[in-house]
N, C-alpha and C positions, 0 to 999 in steps of 0.2 A: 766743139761740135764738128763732127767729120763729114766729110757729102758736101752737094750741091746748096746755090742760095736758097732753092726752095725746101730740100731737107733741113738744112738752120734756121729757116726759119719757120716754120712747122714744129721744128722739138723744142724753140724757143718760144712760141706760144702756145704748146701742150703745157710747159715747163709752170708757165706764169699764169697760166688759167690753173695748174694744180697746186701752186701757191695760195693763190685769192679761195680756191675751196678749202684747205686747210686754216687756211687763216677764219675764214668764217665759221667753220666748225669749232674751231679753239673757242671763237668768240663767245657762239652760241654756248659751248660747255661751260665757261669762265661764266655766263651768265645766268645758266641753271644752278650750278655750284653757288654763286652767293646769292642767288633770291632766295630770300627766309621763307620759314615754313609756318611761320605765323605770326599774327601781330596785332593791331588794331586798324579794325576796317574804316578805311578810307572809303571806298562807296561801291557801286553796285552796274553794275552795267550787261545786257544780255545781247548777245549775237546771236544773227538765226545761224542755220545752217545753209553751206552753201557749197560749189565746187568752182575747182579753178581750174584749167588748163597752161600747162607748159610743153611747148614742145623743144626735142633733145634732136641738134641733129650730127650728124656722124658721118667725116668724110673720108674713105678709105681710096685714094689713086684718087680718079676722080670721077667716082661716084662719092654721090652725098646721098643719108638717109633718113630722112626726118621721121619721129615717133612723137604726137602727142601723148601726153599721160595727163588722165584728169586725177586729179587728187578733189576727194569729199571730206568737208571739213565739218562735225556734228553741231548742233545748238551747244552755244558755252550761254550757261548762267553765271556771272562771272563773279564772285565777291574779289575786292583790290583792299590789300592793306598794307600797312607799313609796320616793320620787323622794329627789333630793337636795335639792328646795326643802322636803323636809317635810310634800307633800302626797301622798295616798294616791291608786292610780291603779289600773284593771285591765283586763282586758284576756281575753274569749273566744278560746282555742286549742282546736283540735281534741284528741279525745279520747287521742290516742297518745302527743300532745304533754303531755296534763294530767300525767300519770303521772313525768316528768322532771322538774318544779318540786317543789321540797323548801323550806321555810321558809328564808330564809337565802341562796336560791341568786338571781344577778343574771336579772332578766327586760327584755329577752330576754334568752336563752342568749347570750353571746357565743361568734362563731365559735371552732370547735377546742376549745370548753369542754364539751360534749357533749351532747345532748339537741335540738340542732337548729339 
């Protein structure tokens, strides 16, 4: 890294703060990728809806500029089951739909099995 102490060390913690977000994103991927997409339900759990704030901030010379961003996150009716690799998976259905999953029961409902 070429420049001044505070230029190196500036592009060496952009560097390793843009590590740690690829590494999380990988994570997060590797983690959708193998949660199954059905199983037998384990149980039942509902979140309301709610919103969170994070703020982002950003130092160009040295001005800094901070941006909150609210993120709203919807009611999940949640059924949780477990796949046949082993790995636990779940999955927001609508409210009408929540009421039809029973511990025990395959999700999704297979056709003609009743519940949807």
């Amino acid at each position: 890294m070429a420049g001044d102490p505070v230029t190196r060390l500036r592009t060496g913690l952009v560097a390793a703060a843009a590590t740690v977000v690829v590494g999380a994103a990988g994570a997060g991927i590797y983690w959708a990728a193998t949660m199954p997409n059905s199983g037998t339900v384990t149980g039942r759990r509902y979140h309301p809806a709610y919103t969170d704030t994070t703020t982002w901030c950003h130092t160009a010379g040295k001005t800094t500029v901070c941006t909150p961003e609210t993120d709203y996150h919807a009611e999940c009716w949640q059924i949780i089951y477990r796949g046949r690799n082993g790995r636990t998976g779940w999955a927001c259905v609508p409210a009408r739909e929540y009421s039809t999953y029973q511990p025990g029961d395959h999700y999704p409902h297979r056709v003609g099995a009743g519940g949807g």
